[in-house]
N, CA and C atoms as a LAMMPS dump frame, in Angstrom:
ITEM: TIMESTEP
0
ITEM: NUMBER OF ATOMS
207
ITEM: BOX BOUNDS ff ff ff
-5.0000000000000000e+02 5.0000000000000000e+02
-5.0000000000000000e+02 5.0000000000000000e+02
-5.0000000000000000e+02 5.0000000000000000e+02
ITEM: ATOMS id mol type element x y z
1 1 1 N -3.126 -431.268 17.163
2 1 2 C -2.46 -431.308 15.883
3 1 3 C -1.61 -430.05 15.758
4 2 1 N -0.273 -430.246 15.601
5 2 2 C 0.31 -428.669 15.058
6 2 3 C 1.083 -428.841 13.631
7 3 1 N 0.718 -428.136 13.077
8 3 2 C 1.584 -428.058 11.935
9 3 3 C 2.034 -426.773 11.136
10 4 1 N 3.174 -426.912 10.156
11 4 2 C 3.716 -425.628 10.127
12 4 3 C 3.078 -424.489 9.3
13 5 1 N 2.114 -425.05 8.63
14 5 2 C 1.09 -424.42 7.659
15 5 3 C 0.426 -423.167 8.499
16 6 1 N -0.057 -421.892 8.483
17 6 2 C -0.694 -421.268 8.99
18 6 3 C -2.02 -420.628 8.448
19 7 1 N -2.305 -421.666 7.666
20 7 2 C -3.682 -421.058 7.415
21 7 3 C -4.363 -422.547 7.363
22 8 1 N -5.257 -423.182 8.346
23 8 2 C -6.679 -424.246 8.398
24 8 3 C -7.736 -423.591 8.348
25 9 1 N -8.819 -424.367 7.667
26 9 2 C -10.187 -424.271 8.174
27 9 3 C -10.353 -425.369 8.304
28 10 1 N -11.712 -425.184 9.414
29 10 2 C -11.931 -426.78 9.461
30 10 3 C -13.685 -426.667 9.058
31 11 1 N -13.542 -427.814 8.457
32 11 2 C -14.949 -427.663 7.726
33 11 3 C -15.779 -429.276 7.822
34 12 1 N -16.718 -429.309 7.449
35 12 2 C -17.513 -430.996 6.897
36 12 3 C -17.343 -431.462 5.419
37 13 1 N -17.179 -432.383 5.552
38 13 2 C -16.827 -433.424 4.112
39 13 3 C -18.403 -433.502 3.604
40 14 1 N -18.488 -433.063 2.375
41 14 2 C -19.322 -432.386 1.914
42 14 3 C -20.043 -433.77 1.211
43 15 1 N -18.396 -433.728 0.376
44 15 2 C -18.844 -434.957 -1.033
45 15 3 C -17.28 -435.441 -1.477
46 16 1 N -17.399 -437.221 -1.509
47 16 2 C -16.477 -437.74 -1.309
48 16 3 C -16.363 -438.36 -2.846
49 17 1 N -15.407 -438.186 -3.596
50 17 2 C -15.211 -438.747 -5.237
51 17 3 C -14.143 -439.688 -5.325
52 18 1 N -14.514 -440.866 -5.289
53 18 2 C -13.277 -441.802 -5.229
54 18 3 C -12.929 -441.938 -6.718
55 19 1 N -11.591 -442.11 -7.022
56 19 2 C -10.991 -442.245 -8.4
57 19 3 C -9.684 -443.823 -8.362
58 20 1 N -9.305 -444.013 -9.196
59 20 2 C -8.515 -445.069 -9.413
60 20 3 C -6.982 -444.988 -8.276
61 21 1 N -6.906 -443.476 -9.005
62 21 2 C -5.265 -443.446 -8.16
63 21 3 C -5.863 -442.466 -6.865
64 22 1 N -6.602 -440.919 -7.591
65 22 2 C -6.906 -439.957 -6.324
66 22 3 C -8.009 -439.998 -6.026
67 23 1 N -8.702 -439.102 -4.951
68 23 2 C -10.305 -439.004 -4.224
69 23 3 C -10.157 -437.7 -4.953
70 24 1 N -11.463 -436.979 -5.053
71 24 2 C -11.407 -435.788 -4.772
72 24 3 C -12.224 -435.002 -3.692
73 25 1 N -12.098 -434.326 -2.861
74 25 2 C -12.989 -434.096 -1.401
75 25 3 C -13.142 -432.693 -1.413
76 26 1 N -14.446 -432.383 -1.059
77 26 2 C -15.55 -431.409 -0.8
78 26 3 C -15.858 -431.102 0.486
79 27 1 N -15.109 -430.354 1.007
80 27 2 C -14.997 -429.55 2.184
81 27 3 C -15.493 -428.489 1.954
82 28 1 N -17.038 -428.198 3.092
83 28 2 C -17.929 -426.877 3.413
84 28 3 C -17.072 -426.561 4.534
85 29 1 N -16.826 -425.248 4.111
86 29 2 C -15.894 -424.807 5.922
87 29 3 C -16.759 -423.383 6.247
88 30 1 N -18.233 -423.027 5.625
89 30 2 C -18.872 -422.023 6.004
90 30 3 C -20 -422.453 5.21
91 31 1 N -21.618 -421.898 5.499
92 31 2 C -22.688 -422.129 4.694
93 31 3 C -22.422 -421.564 3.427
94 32 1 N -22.498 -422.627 2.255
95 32 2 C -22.227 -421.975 0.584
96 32 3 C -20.772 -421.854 0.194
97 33 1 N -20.14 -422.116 1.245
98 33 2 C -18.529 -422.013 0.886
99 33 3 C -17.763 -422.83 1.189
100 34 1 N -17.256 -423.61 -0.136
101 34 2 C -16.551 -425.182 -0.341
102 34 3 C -15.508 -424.799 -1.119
103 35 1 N -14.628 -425.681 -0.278
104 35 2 C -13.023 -425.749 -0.892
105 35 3 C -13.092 -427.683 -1.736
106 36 1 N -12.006 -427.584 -2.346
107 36 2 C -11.88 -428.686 -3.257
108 36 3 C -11.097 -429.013 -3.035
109 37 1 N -10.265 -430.33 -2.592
110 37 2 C -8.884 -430.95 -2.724
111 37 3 C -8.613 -432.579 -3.678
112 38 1 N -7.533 -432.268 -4.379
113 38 2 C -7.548 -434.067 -5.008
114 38 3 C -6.105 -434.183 -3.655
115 39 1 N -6.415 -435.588 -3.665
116 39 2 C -5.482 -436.207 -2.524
117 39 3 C -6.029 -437.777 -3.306
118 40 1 N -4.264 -438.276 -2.512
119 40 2 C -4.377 -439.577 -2.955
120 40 3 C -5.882 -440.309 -2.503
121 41 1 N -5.673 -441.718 -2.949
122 41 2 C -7.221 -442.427 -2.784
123 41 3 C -6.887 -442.971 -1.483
124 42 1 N -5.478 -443.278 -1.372
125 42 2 C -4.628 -444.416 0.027
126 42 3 C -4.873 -443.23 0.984
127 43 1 N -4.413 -441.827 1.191
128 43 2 C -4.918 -440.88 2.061
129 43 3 C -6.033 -440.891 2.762
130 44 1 N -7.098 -440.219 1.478
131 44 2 C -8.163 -440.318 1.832
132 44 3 C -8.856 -441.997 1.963
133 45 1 N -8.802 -442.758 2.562
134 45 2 C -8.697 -444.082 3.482
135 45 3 C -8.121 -444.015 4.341
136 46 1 N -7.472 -443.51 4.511
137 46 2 C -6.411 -443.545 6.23
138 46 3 C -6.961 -442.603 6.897
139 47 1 N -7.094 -441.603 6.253
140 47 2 C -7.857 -440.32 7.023
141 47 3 C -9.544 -440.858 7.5
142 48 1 N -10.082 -441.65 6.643
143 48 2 C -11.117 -442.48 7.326
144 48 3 C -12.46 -441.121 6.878
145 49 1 N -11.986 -440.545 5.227
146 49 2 C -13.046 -439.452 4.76
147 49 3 C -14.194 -439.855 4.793
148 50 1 N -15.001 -439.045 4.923
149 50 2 C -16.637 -439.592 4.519
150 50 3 C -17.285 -438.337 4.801
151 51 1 N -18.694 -438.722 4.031
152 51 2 C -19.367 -437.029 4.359
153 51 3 C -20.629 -436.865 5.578
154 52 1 N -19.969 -435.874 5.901
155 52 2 C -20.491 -435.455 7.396
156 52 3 C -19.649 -435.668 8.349
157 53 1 N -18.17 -436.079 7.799
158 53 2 C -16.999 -435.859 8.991
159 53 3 C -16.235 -434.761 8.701
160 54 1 N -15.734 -434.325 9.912
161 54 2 C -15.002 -433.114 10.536
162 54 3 C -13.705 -432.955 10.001
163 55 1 N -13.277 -432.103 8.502
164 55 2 C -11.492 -432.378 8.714
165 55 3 C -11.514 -430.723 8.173
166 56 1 N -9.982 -430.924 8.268
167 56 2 C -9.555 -429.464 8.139
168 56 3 C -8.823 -429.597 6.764
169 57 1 N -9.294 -428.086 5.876
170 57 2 C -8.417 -427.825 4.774
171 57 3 C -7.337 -427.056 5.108
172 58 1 N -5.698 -427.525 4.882
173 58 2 C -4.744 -426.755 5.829
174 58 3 C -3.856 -426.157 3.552
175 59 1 N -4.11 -425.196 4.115
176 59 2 C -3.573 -424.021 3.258
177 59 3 C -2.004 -423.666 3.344
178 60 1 N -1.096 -424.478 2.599
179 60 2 C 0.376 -423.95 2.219
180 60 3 C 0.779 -423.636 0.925
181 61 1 N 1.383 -422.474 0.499
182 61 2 C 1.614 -422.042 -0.53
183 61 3 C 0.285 -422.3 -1.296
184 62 1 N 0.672 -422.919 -2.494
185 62 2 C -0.67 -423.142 -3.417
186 62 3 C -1.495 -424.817 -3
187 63 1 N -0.585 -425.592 -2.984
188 63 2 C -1.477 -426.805 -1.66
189 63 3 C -2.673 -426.183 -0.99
190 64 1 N -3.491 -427.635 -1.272
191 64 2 C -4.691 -427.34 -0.08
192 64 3 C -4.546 -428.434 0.396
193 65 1 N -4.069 -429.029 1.666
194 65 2 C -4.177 -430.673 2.249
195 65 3 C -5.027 -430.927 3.091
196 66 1 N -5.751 -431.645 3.212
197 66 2 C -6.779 -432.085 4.107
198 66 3 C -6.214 -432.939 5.144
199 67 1 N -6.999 -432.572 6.502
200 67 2 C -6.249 -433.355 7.681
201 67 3 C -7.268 -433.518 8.637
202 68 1 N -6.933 -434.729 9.748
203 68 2 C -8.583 -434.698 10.481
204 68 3 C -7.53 -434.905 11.992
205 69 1 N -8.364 -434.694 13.236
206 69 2 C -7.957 -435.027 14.372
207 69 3 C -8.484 -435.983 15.444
């Protein structure tokens, strides 16, 4: 994966919140330390989220986007 963002972690899908239009996803990327992202609901389905899978929180400007490989 490359992308132009320079700051990922990659963490486990913690806890998965499905909503009408967005998800909201719970990424542990260290013990006790969780990042938060809302992303669409169609995203998070394509990305194939769930908890106890592997994705990365990729950090641009104030964005946090979640991405898996």
């Amino acid at each position: 994966m490359k992308i132009s963002a320079r700051n990922s972690l990659k963490g486990t899908v913690k806890k998965v919140v499905p909503g009408t239009v967005n998800t909201e996803i719970t990424l542990e990327v260290a013990p006790g330390v969780e990042l938060v992202s809302i992303i669409t609901k169609s995203s998070a389905e394509k990305l194939g989220l769930a908890e106890g899978k592997e994705a990365y929180a990729v950090i641009k400007s104030s964005d946090v986007i979640v991405a898996v490989d």
